[in-house]
C-alpha positions in Angstrom: -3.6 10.6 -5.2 -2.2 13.6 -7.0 -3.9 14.7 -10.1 -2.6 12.8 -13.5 0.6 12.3 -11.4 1.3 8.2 -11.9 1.4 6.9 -8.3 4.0 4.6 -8.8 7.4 5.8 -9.5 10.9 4.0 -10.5 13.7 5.0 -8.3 16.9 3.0 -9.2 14.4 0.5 -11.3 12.1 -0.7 -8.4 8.7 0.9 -8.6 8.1 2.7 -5.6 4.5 3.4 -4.1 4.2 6.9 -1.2 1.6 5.9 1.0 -0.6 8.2 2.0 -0.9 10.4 5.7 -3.6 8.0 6.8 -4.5 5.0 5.4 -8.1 4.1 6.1 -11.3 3.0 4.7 -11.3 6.4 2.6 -8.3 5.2 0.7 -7.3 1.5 0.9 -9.4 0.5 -1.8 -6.8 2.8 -4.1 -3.5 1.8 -2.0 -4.6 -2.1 -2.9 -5.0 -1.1 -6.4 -1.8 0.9 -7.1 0.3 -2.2 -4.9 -1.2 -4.8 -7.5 -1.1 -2.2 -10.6 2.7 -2.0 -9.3 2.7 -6.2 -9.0 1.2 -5.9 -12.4 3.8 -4.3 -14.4 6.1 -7.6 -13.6 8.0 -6.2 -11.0 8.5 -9.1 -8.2 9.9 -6.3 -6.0 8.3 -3.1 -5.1 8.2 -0.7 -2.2 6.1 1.1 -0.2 7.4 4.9 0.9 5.5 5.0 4.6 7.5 8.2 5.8 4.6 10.6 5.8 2.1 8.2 7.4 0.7 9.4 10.7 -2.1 6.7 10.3 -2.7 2.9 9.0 -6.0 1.3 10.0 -6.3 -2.9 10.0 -7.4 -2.4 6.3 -3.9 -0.5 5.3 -2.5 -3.3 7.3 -4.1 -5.8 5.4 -3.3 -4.6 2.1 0.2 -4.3 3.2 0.3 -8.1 4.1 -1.4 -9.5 0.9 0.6 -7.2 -1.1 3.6 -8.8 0.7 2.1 -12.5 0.1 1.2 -11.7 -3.5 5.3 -10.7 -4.3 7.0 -13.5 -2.3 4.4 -15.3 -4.6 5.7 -13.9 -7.5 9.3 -14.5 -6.7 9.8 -10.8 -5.3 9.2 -8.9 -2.2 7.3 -5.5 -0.7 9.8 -3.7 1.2 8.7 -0.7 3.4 10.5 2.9 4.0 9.6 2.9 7.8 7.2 5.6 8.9 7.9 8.2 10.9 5.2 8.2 13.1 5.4 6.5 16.7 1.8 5.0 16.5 2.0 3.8 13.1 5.6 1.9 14.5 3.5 0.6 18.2 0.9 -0.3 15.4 3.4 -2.5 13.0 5.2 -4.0 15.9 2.4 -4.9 18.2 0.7 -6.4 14.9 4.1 -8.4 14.2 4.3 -6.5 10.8 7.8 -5.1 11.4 8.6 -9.1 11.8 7.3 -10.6 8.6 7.7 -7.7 6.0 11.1 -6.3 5.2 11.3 -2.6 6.3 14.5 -0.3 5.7 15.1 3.6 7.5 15.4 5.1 4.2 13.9 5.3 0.4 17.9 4.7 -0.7 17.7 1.9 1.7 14.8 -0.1 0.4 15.8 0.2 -2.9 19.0 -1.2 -3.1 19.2 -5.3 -3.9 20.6 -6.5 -0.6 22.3 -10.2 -1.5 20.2 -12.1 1.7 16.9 -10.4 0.0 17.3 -11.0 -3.7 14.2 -12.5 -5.1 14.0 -16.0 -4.8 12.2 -18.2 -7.5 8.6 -18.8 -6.2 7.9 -21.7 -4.2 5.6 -24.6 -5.5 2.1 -23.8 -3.8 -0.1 -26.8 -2.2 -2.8 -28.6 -4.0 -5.4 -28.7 -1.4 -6.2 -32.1 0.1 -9.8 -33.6 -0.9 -12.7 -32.8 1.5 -12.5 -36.0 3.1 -9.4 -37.3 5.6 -8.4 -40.4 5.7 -6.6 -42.9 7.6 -3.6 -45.0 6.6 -4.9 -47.1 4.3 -6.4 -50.8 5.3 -7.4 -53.4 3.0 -11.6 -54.1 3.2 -12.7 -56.6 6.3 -12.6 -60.1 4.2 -16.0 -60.9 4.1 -15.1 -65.1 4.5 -13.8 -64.2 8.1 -17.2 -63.4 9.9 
């Protein structure tokens, strides 16, 4: 959020995204923004630089997780530089966050291809089923038999 500064930089080729001290209704809108700006560019893979958060309300945590849907999507992943900060951590783990998306200790960390996190080729999404459920299938009641 500095000035003409481009929020997303490229540290060893992955774009890289610093989140800001506190992530709130004040600033999620542009968080979700520079994440899909980032998803944009056609990088599957991108990370989010959490080190100087102190704060991360459920719409930060939001963001984070459809951010994280939106790359496994597209064949990639968000990866997170843990923060710092003791309740942003009691926050992610009592949310289940640090289970689901892929978080590393460092910025060197996170940005390094590791061979069991390599992007994998999307997965097919489901057609959603018609409104109406059925049964297994029975022929008509014959008409004759009544």
């Amino acid at each position: 959020m500095t000035g003409a500064r481009d929020p997303i930089e490229l540290v060893n080729g992955v774009p890289v995204v610093v989140a800001p001290e506190e992530i709130d209704a004040s600033n999620s809108g542009w968080l979700h923004a520079v994440l899909w700006e980032a998803a944009d560019r056609g990088h599957g893979t991108f990370v989010v630089d959490m080190t100087r958060t102190q704060f991360c309300d459920s719409g930060g945590l939001g963001i984070l997780v459809r951010a994280h849907n939106r790359a496994l999507a597209d064949g990639g992943e968000l990866r997170l530089v843990r923060p710092t900060s003791a309740s942003v951590l009691r926050v992610f783990a009592f949310t289940g966050i640090d289970q689901v998306i892929p978080h590393f200790p460092s910025l060197d960390e996170a940005v390094v291809p590791a061979p069991a996190t390599a992007p994998q080729p999307p997965r097919p999404r489901r057609r959603p089923k018609s409104g109406r459920r059925t049964r297994a299938h029975r022929p008509p009641p014959d008409p004759s038999a009544g």
